[in-house]
C-alpha positions in Angstrom: 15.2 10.0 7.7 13.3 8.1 5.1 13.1 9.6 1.8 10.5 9.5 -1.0 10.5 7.5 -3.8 11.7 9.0 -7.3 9.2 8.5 -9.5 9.6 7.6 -13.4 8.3 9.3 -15.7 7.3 6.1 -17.9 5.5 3.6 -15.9 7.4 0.5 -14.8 6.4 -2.8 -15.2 7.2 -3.8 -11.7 6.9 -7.8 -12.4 10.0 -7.4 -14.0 12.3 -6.5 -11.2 10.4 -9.1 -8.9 12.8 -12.1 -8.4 13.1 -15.9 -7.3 13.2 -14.8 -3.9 9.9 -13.6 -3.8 8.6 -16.9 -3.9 10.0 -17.6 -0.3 8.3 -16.9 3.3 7.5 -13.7 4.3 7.7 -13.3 7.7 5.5 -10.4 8.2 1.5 -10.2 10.4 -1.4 -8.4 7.4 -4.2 -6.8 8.6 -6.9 -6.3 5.7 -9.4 -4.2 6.8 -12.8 -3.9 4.7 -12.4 -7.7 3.6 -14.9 -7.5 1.0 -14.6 -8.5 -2.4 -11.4 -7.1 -3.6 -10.0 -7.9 0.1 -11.2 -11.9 0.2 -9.3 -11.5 -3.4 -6.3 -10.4 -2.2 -6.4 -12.6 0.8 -6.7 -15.9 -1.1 -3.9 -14.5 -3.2 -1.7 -14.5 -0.6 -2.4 -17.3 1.2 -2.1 -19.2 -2.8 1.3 -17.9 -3.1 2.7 -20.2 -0.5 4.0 -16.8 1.0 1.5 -16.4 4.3 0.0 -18.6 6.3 -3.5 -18.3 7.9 -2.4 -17.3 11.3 -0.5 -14.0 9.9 -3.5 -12.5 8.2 -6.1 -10.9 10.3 -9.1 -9.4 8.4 -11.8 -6.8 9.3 -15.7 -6.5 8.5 -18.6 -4.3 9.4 -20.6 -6.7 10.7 -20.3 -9.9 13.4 -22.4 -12.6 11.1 -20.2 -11.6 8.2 -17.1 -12.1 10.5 -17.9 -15.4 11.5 -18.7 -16.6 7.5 -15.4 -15.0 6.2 -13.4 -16.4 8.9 -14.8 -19.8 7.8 -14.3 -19.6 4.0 -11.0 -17.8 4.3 -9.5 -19.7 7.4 -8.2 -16.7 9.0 -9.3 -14.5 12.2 -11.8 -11.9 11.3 -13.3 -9.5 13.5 -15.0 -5.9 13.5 -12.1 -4.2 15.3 -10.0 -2.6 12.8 -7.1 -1.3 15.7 -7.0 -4.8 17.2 -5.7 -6.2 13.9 -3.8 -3.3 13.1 -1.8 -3.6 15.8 -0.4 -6.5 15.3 0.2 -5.9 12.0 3.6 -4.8 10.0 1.9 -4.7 6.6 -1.8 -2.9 6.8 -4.1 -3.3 4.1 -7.2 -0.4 3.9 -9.8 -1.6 0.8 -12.8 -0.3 3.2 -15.2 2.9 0.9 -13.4 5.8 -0.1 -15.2 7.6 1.3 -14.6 5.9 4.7 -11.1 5.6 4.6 -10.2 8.7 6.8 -12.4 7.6 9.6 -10.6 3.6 9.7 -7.1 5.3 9.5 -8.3 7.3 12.6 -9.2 4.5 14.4 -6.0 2.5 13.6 -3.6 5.8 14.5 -2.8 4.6 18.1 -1.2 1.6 17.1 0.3 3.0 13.8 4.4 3.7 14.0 6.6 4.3 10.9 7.7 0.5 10.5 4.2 -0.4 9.6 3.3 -0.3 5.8 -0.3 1.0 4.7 -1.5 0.0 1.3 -4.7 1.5 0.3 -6.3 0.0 -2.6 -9.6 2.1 -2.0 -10.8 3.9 -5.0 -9.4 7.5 -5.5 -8.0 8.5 -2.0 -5.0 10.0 -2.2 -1.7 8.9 -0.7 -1.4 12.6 1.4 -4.8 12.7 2.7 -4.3 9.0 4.4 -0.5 10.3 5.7 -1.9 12.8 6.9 -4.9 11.5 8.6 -2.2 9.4 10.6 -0.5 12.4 11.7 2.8 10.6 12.3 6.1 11.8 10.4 7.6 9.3 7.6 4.2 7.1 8.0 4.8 4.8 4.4 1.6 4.9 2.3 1.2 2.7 -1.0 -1.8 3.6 -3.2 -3.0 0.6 -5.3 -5.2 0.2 -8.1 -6.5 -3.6 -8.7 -9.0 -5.0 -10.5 -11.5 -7.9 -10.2 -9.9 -10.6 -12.8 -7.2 -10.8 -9.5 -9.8 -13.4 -9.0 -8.7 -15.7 -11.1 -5.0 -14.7 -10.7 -5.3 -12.7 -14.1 -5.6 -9.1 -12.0 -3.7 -5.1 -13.2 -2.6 -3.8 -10.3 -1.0 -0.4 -10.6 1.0 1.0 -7.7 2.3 4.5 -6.5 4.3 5.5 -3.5 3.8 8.0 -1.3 6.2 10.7 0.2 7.8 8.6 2.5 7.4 4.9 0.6 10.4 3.7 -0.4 11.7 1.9 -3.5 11.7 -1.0 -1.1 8.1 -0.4 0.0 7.1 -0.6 -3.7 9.0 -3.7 -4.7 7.4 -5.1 -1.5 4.0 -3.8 -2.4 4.3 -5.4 -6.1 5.3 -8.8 -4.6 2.4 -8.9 -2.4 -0.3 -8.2 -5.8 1.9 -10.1 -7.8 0.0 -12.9 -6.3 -3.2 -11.9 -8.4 -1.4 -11.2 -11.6 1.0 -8.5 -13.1 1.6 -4.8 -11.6 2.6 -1.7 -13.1 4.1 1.4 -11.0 2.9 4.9 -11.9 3.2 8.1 -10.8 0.1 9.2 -8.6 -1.2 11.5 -10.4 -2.2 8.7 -13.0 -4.3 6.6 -10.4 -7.1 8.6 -11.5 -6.8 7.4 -15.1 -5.8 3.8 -14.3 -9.3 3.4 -12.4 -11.1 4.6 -15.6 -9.0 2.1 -17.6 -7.7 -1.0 -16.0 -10.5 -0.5 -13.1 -13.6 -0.5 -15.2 -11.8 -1.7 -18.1 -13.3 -5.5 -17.5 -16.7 -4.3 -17.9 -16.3 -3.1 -20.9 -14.8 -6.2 -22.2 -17.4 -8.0 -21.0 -20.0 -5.4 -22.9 -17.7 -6.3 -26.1 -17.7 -9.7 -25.6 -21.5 -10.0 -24.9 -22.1 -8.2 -27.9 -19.6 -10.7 -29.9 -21.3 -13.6 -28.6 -24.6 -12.2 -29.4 -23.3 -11.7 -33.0 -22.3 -15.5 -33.4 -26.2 -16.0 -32.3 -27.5 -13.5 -35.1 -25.8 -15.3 -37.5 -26.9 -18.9 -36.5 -24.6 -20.7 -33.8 -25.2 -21.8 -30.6 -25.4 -19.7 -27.9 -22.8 -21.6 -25.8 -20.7 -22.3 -29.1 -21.0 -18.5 -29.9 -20.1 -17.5 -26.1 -16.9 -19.7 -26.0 -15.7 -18.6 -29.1 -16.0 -14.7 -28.1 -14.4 -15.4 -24.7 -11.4 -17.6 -25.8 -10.9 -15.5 -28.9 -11.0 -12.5 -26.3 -8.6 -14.0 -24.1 -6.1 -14.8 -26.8 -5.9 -11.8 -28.2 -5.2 -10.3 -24.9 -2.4 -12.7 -24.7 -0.7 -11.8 -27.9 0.0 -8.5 -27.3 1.2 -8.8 -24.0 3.5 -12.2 -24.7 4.5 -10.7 -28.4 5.1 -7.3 -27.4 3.9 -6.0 -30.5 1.5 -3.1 -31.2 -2.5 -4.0 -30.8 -2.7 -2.1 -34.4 0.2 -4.3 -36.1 -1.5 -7.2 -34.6 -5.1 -6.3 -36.2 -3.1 -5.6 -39.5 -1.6 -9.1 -39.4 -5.3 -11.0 -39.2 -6.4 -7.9 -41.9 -5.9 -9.1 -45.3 -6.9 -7.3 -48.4 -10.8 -7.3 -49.4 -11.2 -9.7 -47.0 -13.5 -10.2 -44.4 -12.1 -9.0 -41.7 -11.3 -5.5 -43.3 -15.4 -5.4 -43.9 -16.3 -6.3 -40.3 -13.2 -3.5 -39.1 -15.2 -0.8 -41.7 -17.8 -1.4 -40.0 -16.3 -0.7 -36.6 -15.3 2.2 -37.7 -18.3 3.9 -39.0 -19.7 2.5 -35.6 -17.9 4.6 -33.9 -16.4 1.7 -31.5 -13.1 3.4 -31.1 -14.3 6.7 -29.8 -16.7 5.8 -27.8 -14.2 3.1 -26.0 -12.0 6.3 -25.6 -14.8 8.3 -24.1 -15.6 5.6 -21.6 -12.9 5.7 -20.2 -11.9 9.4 -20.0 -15.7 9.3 -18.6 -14.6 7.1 -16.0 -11.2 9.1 -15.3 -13.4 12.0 -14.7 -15.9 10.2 -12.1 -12.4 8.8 -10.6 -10.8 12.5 -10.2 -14.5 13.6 -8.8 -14.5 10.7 -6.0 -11.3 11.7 -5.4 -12.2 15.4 -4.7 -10.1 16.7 -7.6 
């Protein structure tokens, strides 16, 4: 019998345990079903990675007209019959609304056995409620959390198992997102929180950055000069703490220098009150996450 996954109590950083051999083949049919955004993301991913070729990827849409448009950018069958391209699937893909999620695995259940993987990367549904919606014993169930700079390649993905995924199902899981940037693997119970973070987290960069570029305006540059400037300075110090390893606070302390002007522009941070209310935005969105999610 297939046994669950043992979770850690710290979350992994599964791009570390990914090796050379993902870079290969795999010899395995997707089915993507609710190819929208996040899906056409993932899609292109896969195919990017060398690891999938169109005629393994089947897709799924609501509508015919949007079928026919999708199949043409993305160069792979899409249709509006979500069992006809989970059946011949091994590795099933649900990104459809939350709150539609119970109603596609219903439709799919026919064709579902316990060799087949499900990964859900729709927005607060648990792991149980989809395993059980498929009313098949040992049915594997991955829960992912993406988020939209996958576009790009740049994408946080954070992944949790259900009971019967194994640590094999996860390592394949990770591989598979790895294709849109890095992935993390966390205990379920911390999906909620990752939405409110790493999910709606790009917006409220982008508020920060808009309001950096806007800045660079106020005090006389171009508005192009001023937007580049915000962006790349926001994109490299993203980079340094995740390729330095160091603290975000030891970071700050090393561009801080006495009475100068960064410590006057931080002050002023402060007694804006940018800190807590970056925290509260994202407990705020935690708590729309665990409300979606019925908890």
């Amino acid at each position: 019998m297939t046994h669950r996954t043992q979770s850690s109590s710290q979350p992994t950083d599964t791009n570390k345990r990914i090796d050379s051999g993902d870079a290969h083949r795999i010899d395995k049919r997707v089915a993507m079903l609710g190819a929208g955004k996040m899906g056409s993301i993932l899609i292109e991913g896969l195919l990017r990675s060398g690891r999938f070729t169109p005629d393994q990827i089947a897709a799924t849409v609501q509508h015919d007209n949007r079928a026919a448009a999708l199949a043409e950018r993305l160069r792979v069958a899409v249709s509006t019959d979500n069992a006809a391209a989970a059946r011949e699937a091994d590795l099933i893909f649900i990104g459809v609304k939350p709150f539609t999620v119970i109603d596609v695995v219903r439709q799919i259940k026919p064709v579902l056995t316990p060799e087949k993987l499900i990964i859900s990367f729709a927005a607060s549904v648990k792991t149980k409620a989809i395993e059980d919606a498929t009313e098949l014993l040992g049915m594997p169930v991955v829960r992912a959390m993406p988020n939209t700079p996958a576009m790009l390649g740049a994408g946080m993905t954070a992944l949790a198992g259900g009971r019967f995924a194994t640590v094999q199902h996860l390592q394949l899981a990770a591989s598979l997102f790895a294709s849109v940037g890095r992935t993390v693997q966390v205990d379920e119970k911390h999906l909620d929180a990752v939405t409110g973070l790493s999910g709606s987290g790009p917006a409220f960069i982008y508020i920060i950055l808009e309001a950096l570029a806007e800045a660079g305006v106020k005090v006389g540059l171009p508005r192009d000069v001023s937007t580049l400037l915000a962006a790349q300075t926001t994109y490299g110090a993203a980079r340094m703490v995740l390729e330095t390893g160091e603290h975000p606070a030891l970071l700050k302390d090393a561009v801080t220098t006495p009475a100068g002007c960064t410590a006057d522009g931080l002050l002023e941070l402060e007694e804006g009150g940018l800190r807590v209310t970056l925290i509260k935005a994202v407990m705020r969105a935690t708590e729309r996450a665990r409300q979606l999610a019925g908890g």
